[in-house]
TIVO-965454 format. One record per residue (C-alpha): y, x, z negated; residue in one letter. Coordinates in steps of 0.001 Angstrom, whole numbers, plus 524288, in hexadecimal, padded with zeros to 5 digits. Each point is the difference from the previous one (the first is absolute). Example, Ala and Ser with C-alpha at 12.3 -4.5 7.8 and 13.67 -1.06 7.14 Angstrom:
2
7EE6C8300C7E188A80D708055A80294S
***
This chain:
606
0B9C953DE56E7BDX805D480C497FC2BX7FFEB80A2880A12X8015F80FC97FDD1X8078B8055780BB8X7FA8980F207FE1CX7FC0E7FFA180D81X8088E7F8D080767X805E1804F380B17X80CA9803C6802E1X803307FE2280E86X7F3F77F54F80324X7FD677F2A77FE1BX7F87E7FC4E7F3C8X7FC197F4037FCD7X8083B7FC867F1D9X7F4107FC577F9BAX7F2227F9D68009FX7F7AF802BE80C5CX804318024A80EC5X7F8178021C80BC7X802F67FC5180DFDX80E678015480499X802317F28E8081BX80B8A7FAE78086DX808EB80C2980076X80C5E7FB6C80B11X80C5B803BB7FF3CX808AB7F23D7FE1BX80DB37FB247FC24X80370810EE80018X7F52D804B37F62CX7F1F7803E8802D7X7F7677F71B7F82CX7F466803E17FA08X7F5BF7F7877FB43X7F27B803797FA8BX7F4347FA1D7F952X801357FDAE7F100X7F9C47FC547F2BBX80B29800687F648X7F6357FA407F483X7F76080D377FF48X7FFAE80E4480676X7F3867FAF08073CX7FD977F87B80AA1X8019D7F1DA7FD7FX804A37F43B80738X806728069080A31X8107F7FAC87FEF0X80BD38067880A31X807D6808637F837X80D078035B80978X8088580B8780187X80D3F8038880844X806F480DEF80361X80BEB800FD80773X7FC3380EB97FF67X7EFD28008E7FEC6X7FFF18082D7F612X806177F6107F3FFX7FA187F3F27FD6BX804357F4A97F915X7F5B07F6007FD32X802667F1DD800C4X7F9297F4637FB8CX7EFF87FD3E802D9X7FFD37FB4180E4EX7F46C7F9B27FF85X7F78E7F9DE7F484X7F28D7FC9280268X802077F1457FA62X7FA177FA2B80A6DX7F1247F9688023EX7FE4A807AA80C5FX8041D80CC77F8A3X7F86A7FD4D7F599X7F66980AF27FBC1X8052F80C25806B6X80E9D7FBB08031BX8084C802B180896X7FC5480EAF8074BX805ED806A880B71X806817FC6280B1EX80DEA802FB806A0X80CF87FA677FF96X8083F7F9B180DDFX80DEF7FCDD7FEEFX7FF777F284808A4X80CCF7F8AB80131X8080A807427F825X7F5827FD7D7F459X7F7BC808F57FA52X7F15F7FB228014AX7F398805B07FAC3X7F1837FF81805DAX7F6AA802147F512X7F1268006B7FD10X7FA527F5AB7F62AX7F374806577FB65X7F4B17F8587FA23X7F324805D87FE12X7F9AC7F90580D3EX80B3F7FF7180843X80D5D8050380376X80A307F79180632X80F49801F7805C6X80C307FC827F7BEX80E137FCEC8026EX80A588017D7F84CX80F197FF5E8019FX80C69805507F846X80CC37F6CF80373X80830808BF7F605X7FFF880D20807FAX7F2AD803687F93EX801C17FEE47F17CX7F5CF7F5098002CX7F5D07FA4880804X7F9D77F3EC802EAX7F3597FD2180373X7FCD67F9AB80C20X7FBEC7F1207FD91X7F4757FFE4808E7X7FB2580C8F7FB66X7F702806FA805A6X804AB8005980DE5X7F627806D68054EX7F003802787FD4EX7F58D806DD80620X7FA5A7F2F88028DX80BF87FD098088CX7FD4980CEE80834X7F243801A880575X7F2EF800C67FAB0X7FDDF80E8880283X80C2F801307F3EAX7FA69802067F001X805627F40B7F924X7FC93809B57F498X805F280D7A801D9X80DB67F9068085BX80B71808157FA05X80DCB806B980187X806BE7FA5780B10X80C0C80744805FFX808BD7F928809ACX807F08062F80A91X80A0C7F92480A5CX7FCF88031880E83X803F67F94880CD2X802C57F4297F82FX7F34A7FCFB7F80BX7FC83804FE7F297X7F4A3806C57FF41X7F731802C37F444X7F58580AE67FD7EX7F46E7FE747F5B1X7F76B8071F7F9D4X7F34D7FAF8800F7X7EFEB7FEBE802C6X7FA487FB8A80CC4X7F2C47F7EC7FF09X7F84C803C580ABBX7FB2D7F354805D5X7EF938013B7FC04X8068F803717F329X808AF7F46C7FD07X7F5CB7F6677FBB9X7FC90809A87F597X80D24802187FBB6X803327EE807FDB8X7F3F4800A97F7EAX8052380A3D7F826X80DEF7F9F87FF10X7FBA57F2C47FD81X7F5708052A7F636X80A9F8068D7F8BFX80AFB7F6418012EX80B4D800E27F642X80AE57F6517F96AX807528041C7F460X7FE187F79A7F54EX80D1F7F9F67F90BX7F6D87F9BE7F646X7FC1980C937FB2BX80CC6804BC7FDB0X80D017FE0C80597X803C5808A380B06X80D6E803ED7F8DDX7F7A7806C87F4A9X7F4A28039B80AEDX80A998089D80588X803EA8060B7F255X7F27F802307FDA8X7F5657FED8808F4X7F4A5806CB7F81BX7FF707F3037F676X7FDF87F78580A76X7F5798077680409X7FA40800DE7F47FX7FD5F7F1DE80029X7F5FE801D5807F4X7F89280D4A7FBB5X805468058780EBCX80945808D080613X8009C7FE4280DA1X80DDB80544801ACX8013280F727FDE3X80B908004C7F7A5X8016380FA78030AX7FFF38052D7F1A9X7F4BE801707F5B7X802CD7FC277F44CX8010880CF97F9DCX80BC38012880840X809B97FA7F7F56EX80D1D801188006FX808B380B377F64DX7FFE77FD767F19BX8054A80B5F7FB00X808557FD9E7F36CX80BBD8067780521X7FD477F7AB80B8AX8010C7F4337F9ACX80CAE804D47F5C5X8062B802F580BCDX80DD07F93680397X7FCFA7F35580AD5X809DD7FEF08094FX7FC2E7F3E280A72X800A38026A80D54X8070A7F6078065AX7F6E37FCA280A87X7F6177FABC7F872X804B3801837F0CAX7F7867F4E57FC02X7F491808B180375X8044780EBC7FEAAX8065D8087A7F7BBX802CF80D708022EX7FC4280D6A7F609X804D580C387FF3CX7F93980AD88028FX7F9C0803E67F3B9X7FEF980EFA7FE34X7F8D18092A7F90BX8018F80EF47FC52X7F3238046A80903X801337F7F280AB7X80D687F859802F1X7F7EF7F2D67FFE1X7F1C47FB8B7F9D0X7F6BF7FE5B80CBFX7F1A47FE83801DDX7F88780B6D803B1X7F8507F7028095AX801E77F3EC80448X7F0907F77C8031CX7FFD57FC998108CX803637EF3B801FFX7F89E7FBBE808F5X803327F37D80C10X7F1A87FFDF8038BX800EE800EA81026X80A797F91A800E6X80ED0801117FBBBX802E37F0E580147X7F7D77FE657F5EBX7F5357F820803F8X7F31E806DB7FE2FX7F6CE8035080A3BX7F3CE7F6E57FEFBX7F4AA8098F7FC3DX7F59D8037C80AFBX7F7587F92D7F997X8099E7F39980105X7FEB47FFD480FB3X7F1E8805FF80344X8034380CED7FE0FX80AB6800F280871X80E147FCCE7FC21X807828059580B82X7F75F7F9A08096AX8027A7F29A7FC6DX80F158024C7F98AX803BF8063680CF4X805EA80C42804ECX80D80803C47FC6EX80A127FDF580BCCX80F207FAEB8008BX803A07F36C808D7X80C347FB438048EX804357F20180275X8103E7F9E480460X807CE7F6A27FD9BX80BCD7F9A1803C0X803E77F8CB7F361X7F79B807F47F55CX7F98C7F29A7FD18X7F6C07FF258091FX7F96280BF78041FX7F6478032B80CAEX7F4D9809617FF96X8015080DC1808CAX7F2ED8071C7FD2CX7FD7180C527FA9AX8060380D7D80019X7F43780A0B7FF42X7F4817FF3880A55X7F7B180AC680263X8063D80A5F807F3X7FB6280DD980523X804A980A5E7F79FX7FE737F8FD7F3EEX7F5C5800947F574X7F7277F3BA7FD01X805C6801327F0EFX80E1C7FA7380561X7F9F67F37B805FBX7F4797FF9E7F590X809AA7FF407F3DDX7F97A7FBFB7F3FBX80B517F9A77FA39X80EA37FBB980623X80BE4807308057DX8079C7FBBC7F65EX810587FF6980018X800418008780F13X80D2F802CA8046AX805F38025E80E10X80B6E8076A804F3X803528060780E11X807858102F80171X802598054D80E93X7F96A7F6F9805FAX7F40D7FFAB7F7B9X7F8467F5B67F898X7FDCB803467F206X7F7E87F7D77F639X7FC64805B17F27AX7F6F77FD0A7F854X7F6117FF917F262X7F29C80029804A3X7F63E7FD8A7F3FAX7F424808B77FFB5X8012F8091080C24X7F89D809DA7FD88X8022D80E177FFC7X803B28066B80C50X8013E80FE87FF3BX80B738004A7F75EX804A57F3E18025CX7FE1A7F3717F80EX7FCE9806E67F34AX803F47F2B87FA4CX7F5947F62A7FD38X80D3B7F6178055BX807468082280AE0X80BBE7FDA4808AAX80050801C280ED4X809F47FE8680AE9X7FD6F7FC4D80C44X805AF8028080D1EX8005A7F98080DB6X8029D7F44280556X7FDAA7F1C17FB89X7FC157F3F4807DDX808C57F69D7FB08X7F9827F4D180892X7F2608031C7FAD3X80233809FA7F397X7F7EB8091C80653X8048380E657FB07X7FEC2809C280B6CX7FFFC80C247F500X8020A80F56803B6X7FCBD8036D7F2B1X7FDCB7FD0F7F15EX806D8808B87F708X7FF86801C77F0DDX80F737FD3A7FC62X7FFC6806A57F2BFX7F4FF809D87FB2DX804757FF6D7F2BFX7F7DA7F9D27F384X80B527F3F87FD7BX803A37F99280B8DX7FCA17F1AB8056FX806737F402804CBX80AC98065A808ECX80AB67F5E58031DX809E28014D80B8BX80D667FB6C7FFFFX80911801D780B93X80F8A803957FCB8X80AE37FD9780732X8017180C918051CX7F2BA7FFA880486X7F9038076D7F741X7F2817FC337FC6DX7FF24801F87F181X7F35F8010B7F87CX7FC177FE0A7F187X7F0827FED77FAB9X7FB667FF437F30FX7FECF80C1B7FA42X7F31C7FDFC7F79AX7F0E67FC78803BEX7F6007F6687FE2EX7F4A78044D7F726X806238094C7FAC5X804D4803457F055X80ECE7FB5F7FD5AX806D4809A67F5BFX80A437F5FD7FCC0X7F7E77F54B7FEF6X8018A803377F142X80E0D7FFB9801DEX800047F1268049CX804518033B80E6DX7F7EA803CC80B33X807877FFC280D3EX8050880B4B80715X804C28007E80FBBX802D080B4880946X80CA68067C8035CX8060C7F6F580D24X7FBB98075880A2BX8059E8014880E65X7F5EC7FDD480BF0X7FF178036B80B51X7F76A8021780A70X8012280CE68083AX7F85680AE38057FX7F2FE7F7E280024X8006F7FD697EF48X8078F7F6887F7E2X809EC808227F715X804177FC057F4ABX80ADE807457F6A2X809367FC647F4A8X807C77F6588037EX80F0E80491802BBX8047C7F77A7F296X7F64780B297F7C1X8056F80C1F80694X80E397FB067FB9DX7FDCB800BE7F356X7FCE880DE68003EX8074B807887F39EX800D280E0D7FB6CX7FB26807E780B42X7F8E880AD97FCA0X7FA138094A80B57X7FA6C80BBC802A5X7F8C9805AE80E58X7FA1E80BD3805A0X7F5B3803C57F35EX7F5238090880327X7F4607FB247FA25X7F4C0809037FFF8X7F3177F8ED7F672X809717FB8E7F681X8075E7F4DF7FA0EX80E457FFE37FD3CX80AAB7F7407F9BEX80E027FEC48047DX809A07FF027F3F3X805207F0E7801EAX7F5377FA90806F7X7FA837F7D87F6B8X7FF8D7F1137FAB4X7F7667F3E780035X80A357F7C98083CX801D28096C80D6CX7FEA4802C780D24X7F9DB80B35802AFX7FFA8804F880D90X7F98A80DDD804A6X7FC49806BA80C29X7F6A2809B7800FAX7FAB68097B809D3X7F2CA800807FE61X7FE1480E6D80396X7F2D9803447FDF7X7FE9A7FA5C7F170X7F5A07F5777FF48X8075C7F80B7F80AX80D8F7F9B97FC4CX804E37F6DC7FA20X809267FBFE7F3F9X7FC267FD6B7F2F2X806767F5C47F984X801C07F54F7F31CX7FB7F80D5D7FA46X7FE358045C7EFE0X7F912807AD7F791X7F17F7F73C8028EX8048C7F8C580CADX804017FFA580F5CX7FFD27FAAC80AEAX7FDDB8067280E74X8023F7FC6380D14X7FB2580B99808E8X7FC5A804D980DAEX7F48A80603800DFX8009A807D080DB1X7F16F800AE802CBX7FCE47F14F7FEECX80CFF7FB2980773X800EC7F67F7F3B4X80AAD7FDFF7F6AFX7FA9B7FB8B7F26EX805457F92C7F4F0X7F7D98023A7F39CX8041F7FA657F1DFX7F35E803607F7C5X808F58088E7F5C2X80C077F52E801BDX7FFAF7FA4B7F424X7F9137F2667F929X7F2427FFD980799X7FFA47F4F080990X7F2207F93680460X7FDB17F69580A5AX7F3E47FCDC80AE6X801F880ADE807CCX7F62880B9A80112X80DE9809A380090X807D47FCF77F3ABX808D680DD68010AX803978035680D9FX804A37F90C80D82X7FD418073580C62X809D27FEE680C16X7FB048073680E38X80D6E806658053AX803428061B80C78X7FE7180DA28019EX80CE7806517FE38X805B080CB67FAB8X80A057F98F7F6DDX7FC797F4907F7D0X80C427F87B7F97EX7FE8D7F7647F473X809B07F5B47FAB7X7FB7F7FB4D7F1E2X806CC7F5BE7F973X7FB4C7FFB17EFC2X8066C7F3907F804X7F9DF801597F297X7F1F97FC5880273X7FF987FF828124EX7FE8C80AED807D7X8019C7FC9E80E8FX7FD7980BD2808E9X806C27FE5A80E2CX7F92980987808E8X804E88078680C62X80D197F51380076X7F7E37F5187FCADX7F59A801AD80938X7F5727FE047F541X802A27FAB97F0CEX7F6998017B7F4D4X8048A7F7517F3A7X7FB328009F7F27EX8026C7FB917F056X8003D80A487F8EFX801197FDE17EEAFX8051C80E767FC6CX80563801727F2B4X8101F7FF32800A4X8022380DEB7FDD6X7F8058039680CF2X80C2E8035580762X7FBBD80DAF8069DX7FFCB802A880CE5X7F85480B9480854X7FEAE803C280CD9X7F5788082880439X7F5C38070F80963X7F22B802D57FCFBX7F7B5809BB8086EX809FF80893807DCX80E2E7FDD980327X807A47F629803D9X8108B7FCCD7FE28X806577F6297F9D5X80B7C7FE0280C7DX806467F62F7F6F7X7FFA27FA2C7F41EX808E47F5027F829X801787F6327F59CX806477F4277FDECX802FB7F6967F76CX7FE857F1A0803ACX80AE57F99E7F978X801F37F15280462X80E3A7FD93803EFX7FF5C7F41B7F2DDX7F8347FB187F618X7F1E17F956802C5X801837F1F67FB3DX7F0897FF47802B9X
***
């Protein structure tokens, strides 16, 4: 493939080329934090799910190494091999993976001896299935297992559906009713992988969403394809790398509008069995979302906790009623307090929370780790933003927790789809849990590669917008204070030109911060009633402080010191590089403004 690099980040991780979802297994080993995150190298949609893996010694530059994990397996065959974590055990690096098949989802081992340049699967493969759990487990929706290390055992969380008992003899029927095996007569599983649409073709069906309509095809512009190929050495029998190819009105050719891909209900990509299917009513006999947790003392052979989420006062019926999986569960513990995060699938829409059709969440409290009983204080969106799911944890050896989700959505439209890359993952981000919220802000390795300081403060602002001279670019950090006054709005304006912007504002009368990108450039679509703006409830406060970090296409607002975050893709054209502040309604002063540029310390291999 040849892959146009118009919008690819500066200071993030991007996947090199093809298509990227899930990050999986981030741990810091052998002195680098390694990254790994679900893959399809052959096509910028989802396919055959493969381990493409990553390492920083500073989190902000990325050198890719070789595929971790190929889906060449009979277990894997079908969906491959999706998310799970990453353990250093014995001085080895060893990976837990899901293999995905259309009826069931099973547990995977596999081990690097060389320092984790290459892996080897486990020969007994899967080590652990629902089946070997308890019957109240979905054999079909069984996925993204994260291990931790506690008081000697290793413990393992799971996204997942509970049966309810009067429900489980429905839900057999339906799995044995709808039993799948790949076929290797129908093509070989080597060529499946390359191309998965001809084997299913054989037989007039498509029961695998591949996440990309065929009018979704890849760039064939002529300058595209006279442009010079230089391989990228990860992969170079597979990807090749093209200039940027400009043009006098806009820097580069781009769509106008890019048609919405859809994963059906569910990002694994196994469709949801129509109502119709089960009676007329799927979530009754697939289960209600949930996350379980079973330990081990050898990773082999694993014993069955119970679930984390029971009803609890305090909580709506919609967390314990999911229609769909917390997906990409993940655990982590700050001042004394028990964190897990998580993807939930189809909660709906709370207030101004879960905008999302797919949301994330963190929860607080304290886990059972006898019975995996959650005791929870509260459920909390993480990020409010449109782009942001699959949050991985990894813990450094200063004792940071360290953060890093992908930085796109499912069902939504992919601008550089047409590019032959679709992959893009938040800035690391620093947690912590304090003052009754979990904060989260730009991890340390960002804010030292601040450049170029421009700064101004103390700018009365009276219904009007203003630009400071040198406060400007598509790859800063923009930081401003303001005091609201007695304007009813402010906010900064931002990836701005002659037709576009973006604007993250306060607006004083609501308590809400909002992030809205209707004028910010190619017109993005996806299954969510909202396409334009993301709504945040703030404290009440007379100053409201906003830290903004742009990188070419990303805008991630940190609000109040990362107390809340509101993430978002944004497609301007290049030469949207203005930058306003402003109040609307009455006064209000800008304390303090600046700009930086983010400048990593050396080149990004990635």
């Amino acid at each position: 493939m040849k892959v146009n690099n118009r919008y690819k980040q500066k200071y993030h991780a991007n996947v090199p080329s093809g298509w990227s979802n899930d990050p999986n297994g981030m741990i810091y080993y052998n002195g680098k934090v390694h990254l790994f995150y679900q893959h399809y190298p052959h096509d910028s949609k989802w396919g055959p799910m493969h381990w493409l893996h990553m390492t920083s010694t500073d989190l902000v530059t990325w050198e890719a190494l070789p595929i971790a994990l190929v889906p060449d397996e009979e277990y894997e065959a079908i969906c491959g091999c999706c998310s799970g974590n990453a353990i250093e055990k014995d001085g080895k690096l060893v990976l837990m993976y899901t293999a995905a098949q259309p009826d069931r989802q099973r547990q995977c081992l596999a081990v690097s001896d060389d320092g984790g340049i290459t892996f080897k699967k486990y020969a007994d493969n899967p080590v652990l299935t629902a089946e070997m759990l308890d019957e109240e487990v979905s054999t079909r929706d069984f996925r993204d297992p994260k291990i931790i290390v506690k008081d000697g055992w290793y413990y393992c969380f799971a996204g997942t559906r509970i049966i309810p008992e009067k429900h489980r003899e429905a839900f057999e029927e339906y799995i044995e009713s709808n039993a799948f095996e790949f076929d290797p007569d129908a093509m070989d599983q080597e060529d499946f992988i390359k191309n998965p649409e001809a084997y299913w073709a054989k037989y007039g069906d498509d029961p695998v969403d591949s996440g990309s309509p065929s009018a979704q095809a890849a760039n064939t512009d002529s300058e595209n394809e006279d442009a010079n190929q230089e391989p990228i050495p990860f992969n170079e029998n597979l990807v090749f790398h093209i200039e940027n190819q400009e043009t006098e009105e806009h820097g580069v050719s781009a769509p106008t509008e890019i048609k919405t891909i859809s994963s059906d209900s569910v990002h694994h990509v196994v469709k949801a069995p129509s109502a119709e299917v089960l009676g007329g009513q799927p979530q009754v006999v697939l289960g209600d979302g949930n996350i379980i947790l079973f330990k081990s003392k050898d990773l082999l052979h694993w014993q069955y906790c119970g679930k984390l989420i029971h009803p609890q006062k305090g909580f709506k019926k919609a967390y314990f009623k999911l229609d769909g999986v917390y997906e990409c569960p993940d655990f982590f513990q700050s001042n004394g307090e028990d964190i897990v995060l998580a993807s939930p699938q189809n909660l709906p829409q709370d207030g101004n929370k879960y905008e999302n059709v797919h949301s994330n969440v963190y929860i607080h409290g304290k886990l059972d780790f006898k019975t995996g009983a959650f005791h929870m204080k509260e459920i909390c969106e993480l990020d409010s933003g449109f782009d942001f799911y699959a949050p991985q944890v990894v813990k450094m050896p200063d004792g940071r927790n360290i953060m890093i989700a992908w930085k796109e959505m499912w069902d939504r439209s992919y601008p550089t789809q047409v590019d032959n890359w679709v992959g893009t993952y938040t800035l690391p981000r620093e947690m912590e849990f304090k003052n009754g919220r979990l904060y989260q802000i730009p991890a340390r390795e960002v804010i030292a590669c601040r450049a170029n300081e421009v700064s101004a403060e103390d700018i009365e602002l009276d219904n009007t917008s203003i630009s400071v001279e040198g406060i400007e670019g598509n790859v800063i950090e923009i930081v401003a204070e303001f005091k609201v006054d007695d304007a009813e709005k402010v906010g900064v304006r931002y990836f701005k030109g002659t037709e576009h912007e973006t604007v993250a504002y306060y607006d004083a009368k609501k308590k809400v911060v909002i992030v809205d990108r209707s004028k910010g450039g190619i017109k993005l679509t996806g299954s969510e009633t909202n396409q334009n703006t993301r709504t945040c409830d703030v404290d009440d406060s007379e100053t409201i402080k906003f830290d903004i970090f742009l990188d070419v296409i990303s805008s991630e607002v940190f609000i109040n010191d990362g107390r809340y975050c509101i993430t978002a893709n944004v497609y301007p054209d290049p030469t949207d590089i203005d930058v306003e502040f402003f109040a609307e309604g009455g006064k209000a002063t800008l304390l303090s403004a600046a700009k930086y540029d983010i400048i990593p310390k050396k080149n990004d291999k990635a």
